[in-house]
C-alpha positions, 0 to 999 in steps of 0.5 A: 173244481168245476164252474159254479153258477152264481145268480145267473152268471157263470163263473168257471174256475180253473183247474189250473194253478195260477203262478206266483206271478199272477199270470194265470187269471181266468177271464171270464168274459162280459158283454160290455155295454156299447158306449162313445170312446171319448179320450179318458181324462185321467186325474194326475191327483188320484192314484189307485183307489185311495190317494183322492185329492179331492175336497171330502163329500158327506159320508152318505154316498149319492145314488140309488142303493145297490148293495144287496144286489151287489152283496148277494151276487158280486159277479153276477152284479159286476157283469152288468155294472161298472164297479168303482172303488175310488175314495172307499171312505168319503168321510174318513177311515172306518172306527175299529180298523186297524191300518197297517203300517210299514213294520206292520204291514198285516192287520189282523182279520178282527181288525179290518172288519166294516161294512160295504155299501154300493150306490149306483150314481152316474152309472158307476157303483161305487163302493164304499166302507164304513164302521162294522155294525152300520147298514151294509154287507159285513166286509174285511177291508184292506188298506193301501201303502205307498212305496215310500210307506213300505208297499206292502199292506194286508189282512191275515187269519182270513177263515179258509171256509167262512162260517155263516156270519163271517164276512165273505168279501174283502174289499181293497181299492182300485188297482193301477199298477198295483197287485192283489196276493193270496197267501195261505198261512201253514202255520195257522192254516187260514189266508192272508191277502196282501196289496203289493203298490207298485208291481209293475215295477220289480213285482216278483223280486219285491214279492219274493222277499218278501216271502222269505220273511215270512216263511209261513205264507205261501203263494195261494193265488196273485192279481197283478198288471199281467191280468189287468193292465192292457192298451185300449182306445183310440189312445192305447192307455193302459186300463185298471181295475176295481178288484174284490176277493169274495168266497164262492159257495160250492154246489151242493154243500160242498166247500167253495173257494176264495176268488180273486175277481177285478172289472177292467176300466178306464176313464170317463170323466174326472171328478164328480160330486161324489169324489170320484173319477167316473169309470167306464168298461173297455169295449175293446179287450179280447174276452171281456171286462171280468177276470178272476184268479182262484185261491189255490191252496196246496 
C-alpha cells in the first residue's frame, strides 16, 4: 500500500513486513522543535505510563482542549506536538472497562471502550481517558501488567476494518522498555493487540510462548525498544515513547490499514500539577521523533 496522506502529513507505509521482533519500524520523520538540552530529571516513581506515584489531580486535565485536533489527525498532530501519556486516567479507571488480569490476560474490545482527550498543558498534550459516552473521541483503551502480574495485557476482537462509528484508535501508556504487539486473530478473523512489560528483557522468548498458547494469533506487526529505545543528549539515556494504534483510512475508498505509531521522548522536568513528568522530543535521533509499524496481515 502506497503512502497515504493524512492532513498535510505524509505518512508512507512499508511494503515491507515487519518481523516478529519488531524490528522493521518505519520512521517517519519529524522536524523536532529547537529546544535547550538540560540533563533529563527521570522519576524513579514512574514507570512507564501508568505507575504515577503522585498524589491524584482532579479528573479535569489543565490546559488548552486539543483533542479534535488530535482525534482527527494523530500523525499530523503528533508531528507538531510532544505527545504525553503518563497518568491516562488522573481520576481512576474508566466506569465500563474491563482490566485484564494475569490468567486473563485479553479484554474483550466491548470492554475497553472510552473516550480520549488531549489537553496541551506546559507544552505537552497529554492524553487522558475517560468513561465511554463522556466528551471526546471514542477510543479502545488497553491496560498495562507488570512483571510480577503476568506481563502480558491486551484487547481482542478489534474490526480489521472499523465501521464508521466504531473506535479508530487504541490507546495504551507510555513505553520504556516495554512492546506494543499486533496480532491477527484466524479463528475469529479480526486483531488483538497486546502490551508486553518488560521486552527488553527475554521479549522474543516470553512472546514466542506466548504464542504457542494461543495458536490462533499471529504476528501482525510488533513496537518494541529496537524502534524506540536509543541513547540522546549529552548523558546517552535512553528515549521512550508515547505509542497510539490508529487506523488509517485508504485513498479513494479503498480499505485502509491499523498502524502502529510512537513519538520518541525524554525528560524535561518531573512532576507537574497535572501529575506528569513533562516530556520533550530528542533533537538528536537520525530520522526524526515519529516512527510507525503497519499491521500486516497475511
Amino acid at each position: 500500500m502506497k503512502g497515504i496522506k493524512l492532513g498535510g502529513f505524509k505518512n508512507p507505509f512499508s511494503t515491507k513486513s515487519p518481523s516478529d521482533t519488531g524490528s522493521g519500524a518505519n520512521k517517519t520523520g519529524t522536524s523536532a522543535p529547537a529546544a535547550p538540552k538540560p540533563a533529563p530529571t527521570k522519576l524513579n516513581s514512574v514507570q512507564d505510563g501508568f505507575d504515577s506515584k503522585v498524589n491524584t489531580p482532579p479528573t479535569k486535565q489543565p490546559g488548552k482542549d486539543v483533542t479534535s485536533s488530535f482525534g482527527a489527525n494523530p500523525l499530523g498532530h503528533a508531528g507538531q506536538n510532544v505527545l504525553n501519556s503518563y497518568n491516562m486516567f488522573p481520576g481512576g479507571a474508566p466506569q465500563g472497562v474491563a482490566l485484564p488480569t494475569a490468567q486473563k490476560p485479553f479484554v474483550n474490545a466491548s470492554d475497553s471502550l472510552v473516550s480520549l482527550n488531549a489537553h496541551k498543558y506546559q507544552n505537552n498534550t497529554n492524553l487522558s481517558v475517560s468513561p465511554a459516552g463522556t466528551p471526546g473521541v471514542p477510543a479502545h483503551y488497553m491496560h498495562y501488567l507488570s512483571t510480577g502480574e503476568g506481563k502480558f495485557a491486551g484487547i481482542q476482537g478489534v474490526p480489521l476494518h472499523p465501521r464508521p462509528g466504531e473506535p479508530n484508535m487504541v490507546m495504551t501508556g507510555a513505553l520504556n522498555g516495554c512492546a506494543v504487539h499486533a496480532l491477527h486473530d484466524t479463528k475469529n478473523n479480526n486483531l488483538s493487540f497486546l502490551h508486553h512489560a518488560d521486552y527488553s528483557k527475554n521479549g522474543k522468548a516470553e512472546l514466542d510462548g506466548f504464542l504457542s498458547q494461543h495458536p490462533n494469533l499471529k504476528p501482525a506487526g510488533s513496537y518494541t525498544p529496537s524502534d524506540y529505545s536509543h541513547p540522546t543528549g549529552k548523558h546517552n539515556l535512553p528515549t521512550g515513547s508515547t505509542p497510539f494504534i490508529h487506523y488509517a483510512q485508504g485513498p479513494g475508498g479503498q480499505p485502509g490499514q491499523w498502524m502502529i505509531s510512537g513519538q520518541l521522548n525524554t525528560y524535561k522536568n518531573g512532576g507537574t500539577p497535572g501529575g506528569r513528568p513533562e516530556l520533550m522530543l530528542p533533537t538528536d535521533i537520525p530520522g526524526g521523533a515519529l516512527q510507525s509499524v503497519p499491521v500486516t496481515l497475511p
